[in-house]
N, C-alpha and C positions, 0 to 999 in steps of 0.2 A: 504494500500500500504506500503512497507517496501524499505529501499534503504539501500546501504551501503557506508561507507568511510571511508577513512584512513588519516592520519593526519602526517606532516614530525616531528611534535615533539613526537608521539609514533609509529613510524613503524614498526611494531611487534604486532598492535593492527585495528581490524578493528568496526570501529561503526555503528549500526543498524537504523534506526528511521523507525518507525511505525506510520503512520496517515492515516486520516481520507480519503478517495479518492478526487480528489481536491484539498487536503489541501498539498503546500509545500513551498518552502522559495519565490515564485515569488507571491504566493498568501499572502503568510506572510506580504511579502515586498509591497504590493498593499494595504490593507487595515492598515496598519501602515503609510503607504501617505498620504491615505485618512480622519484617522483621524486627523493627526496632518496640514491636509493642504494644503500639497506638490501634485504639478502634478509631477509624474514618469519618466516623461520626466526631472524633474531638478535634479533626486536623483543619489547618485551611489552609487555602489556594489562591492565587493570586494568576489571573489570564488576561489576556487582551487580546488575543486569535482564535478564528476558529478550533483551532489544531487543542486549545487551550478544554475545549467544550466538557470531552470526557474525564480529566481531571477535577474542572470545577464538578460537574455530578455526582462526582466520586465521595467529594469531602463535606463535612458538615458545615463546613462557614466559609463559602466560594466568596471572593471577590471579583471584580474587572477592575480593569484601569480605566481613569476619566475616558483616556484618549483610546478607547477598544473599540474593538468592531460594534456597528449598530447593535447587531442582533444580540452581542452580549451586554450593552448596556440594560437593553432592555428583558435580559434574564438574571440577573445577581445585582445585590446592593455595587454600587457605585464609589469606589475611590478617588480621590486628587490623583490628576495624571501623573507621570513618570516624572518629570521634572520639576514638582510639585511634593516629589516623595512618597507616593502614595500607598506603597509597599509598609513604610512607619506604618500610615494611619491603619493599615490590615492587623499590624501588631497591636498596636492598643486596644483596637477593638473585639480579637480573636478570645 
């Protein structure tokens, strides 16, 4: 499977990943819990692409970035975008 995305610090640039069928950042994000412990339900996430989608569903407290994709603003609470720091305000409020 192959996705792509674009990034607000290069836009002008789009990036590819290529994996395994199965394999993407919600499955990333699922067996990285499970090792270290965590039920999914306690974890968050922070996305701004598509590519981001099945991670945020994975975790209990999904974020976007101000500056995400439409359709992700409009599925998960809303952070200050990147340059803004928005990732901080995920922490405080996680």
């Amino acid at each position: 499977l192959s996705a792509s995305a674009g990034s607000p610090a290069f836009p002008d640039l789009h990036f590819v990943t290529v994996t395994a069928r199965g394999v993407d950042k919600g499955s990333a994000v699922a067996r990285a819990a499970a090792a270290l412990g965590f039920d999914l339900a306690d974890c968050a996430a922070v996305g701004d692409s598509h590519n981001d989608l099945p991670m945020l569903a994975a975790v209990g407290h999904p974020f976007v970035m101000g500056n995400a994709e439409p359709e992700l603003l409009s599925l998960y609470p809303r952070l200050p975008g990147v340059t803004e720091h928005g990732v901080l305000a995920a922490l405080d409020a996680s």
